[in-house]
N, C-alpha and C positions, 0 to 999 in steps of 0.2 A: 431403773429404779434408784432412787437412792437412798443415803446412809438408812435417815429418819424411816422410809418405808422399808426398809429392810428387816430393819432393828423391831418395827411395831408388827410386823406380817408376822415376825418369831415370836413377839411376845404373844400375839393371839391365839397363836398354834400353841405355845408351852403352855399360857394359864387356861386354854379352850375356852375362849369369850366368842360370842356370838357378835358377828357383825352388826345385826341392827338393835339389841339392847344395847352394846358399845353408843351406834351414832345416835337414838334416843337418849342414854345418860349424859354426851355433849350438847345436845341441842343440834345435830345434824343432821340433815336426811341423808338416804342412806347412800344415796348412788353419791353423794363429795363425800360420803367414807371410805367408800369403795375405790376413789379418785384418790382419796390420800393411800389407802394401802398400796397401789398401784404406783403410787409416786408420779402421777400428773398432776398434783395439787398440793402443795403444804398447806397445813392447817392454818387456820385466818389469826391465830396468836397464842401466847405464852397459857393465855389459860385453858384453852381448848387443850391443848395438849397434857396440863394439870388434869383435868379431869379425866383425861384418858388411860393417865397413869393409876388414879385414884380405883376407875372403875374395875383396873386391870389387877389389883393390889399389889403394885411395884415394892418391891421391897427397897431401900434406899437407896443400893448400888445400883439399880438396875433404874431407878429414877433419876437418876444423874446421869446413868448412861442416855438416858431417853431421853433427858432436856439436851445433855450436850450434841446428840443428834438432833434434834431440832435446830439448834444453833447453828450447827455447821449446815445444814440445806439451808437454811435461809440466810445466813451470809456466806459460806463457800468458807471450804475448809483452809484454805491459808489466810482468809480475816479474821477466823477464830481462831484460829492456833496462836496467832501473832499478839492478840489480844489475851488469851490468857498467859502469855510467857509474859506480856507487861502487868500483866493484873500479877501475877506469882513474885515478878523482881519487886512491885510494889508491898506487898504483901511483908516479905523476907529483907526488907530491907531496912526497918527498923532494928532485927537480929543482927545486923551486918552490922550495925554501926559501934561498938565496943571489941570488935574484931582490928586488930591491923591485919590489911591486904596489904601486902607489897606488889607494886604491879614492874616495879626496877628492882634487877640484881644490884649489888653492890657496886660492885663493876661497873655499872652503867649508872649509878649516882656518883662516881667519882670520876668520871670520864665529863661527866653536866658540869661536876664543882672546877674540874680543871678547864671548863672550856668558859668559864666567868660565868658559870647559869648559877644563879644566887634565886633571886624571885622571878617570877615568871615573868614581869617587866625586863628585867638582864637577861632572859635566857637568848642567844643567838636565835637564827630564825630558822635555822639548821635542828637545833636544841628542842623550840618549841614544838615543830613538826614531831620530831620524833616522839616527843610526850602525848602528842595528840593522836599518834599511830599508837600508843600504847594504850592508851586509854580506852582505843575504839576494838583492842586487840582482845581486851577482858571481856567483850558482848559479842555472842554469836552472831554471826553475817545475818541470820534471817530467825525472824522474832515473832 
């Protein structure tokens, strides 16, 4: 089974909906509801599973929990985790920009200045690397 059938097999047990007014309020017969509970079928799209939530009366958090289960069965959970951590820096990143990050100690800007790193044209190539390992050091290895 997975996450999506998991998550909906609970919720029909907590709210007690019936399986076949559930797949009649989608527009589904009943034996591919049965297939989605089951987790041998995800549902055919975003809105099918809008309505499922609708029928269920999701309360908000638990509609988010159930789209973001959808997502993850149909693209597998490291394309959507990777994809919301870029949607989130996109998001946060307007906030970020009236902030100074230092991503070099002091130390290591005056170690650049003594080694003739002026602009990034002058820095040694020794210099540059290091800037570029710094740079990739602020973003977590996997996204």
């Amino acid at each position: 089974m997975s996450v999506f059938s998991d998550l909906l097999s609970e919720y029909i047990t907590m709210k007690d909906v019936g399986v076949y007014p559930l797949s009649q309020f989608c527009g589904l017969d009943r034996s591919s509801m049965y297939k989605i509970i089951n987790g041998k079928r995800n549902p055919a799209g975003e809105d099918v599973v809008r309505k499922m939530a609708q029928f269920m009366q999701l309360t908000p958090q638990e509609k988010t929990d159930f789209m973001d289960a959808f997502y993850i069965a149909q693209m597998g959970a490291e394309v959507y985790y990777r994809r919301k951590a870029v949607g989130e820096l996109i998001e946060t990143f307007s906030r970020r920009e009236g902030r100074k990050e230092h991503i070099f100690s002091e130390m290591e800007v005056a170690k650049l200045e003594l080694s003739g790193g002026g602009g990034a044209e002058q820095l040694p190539f020794r210099a540059q690397r290091m800037c570029g390992m710094r740079f990739y050091s602020c973003f977590p290895a996997k996204l």
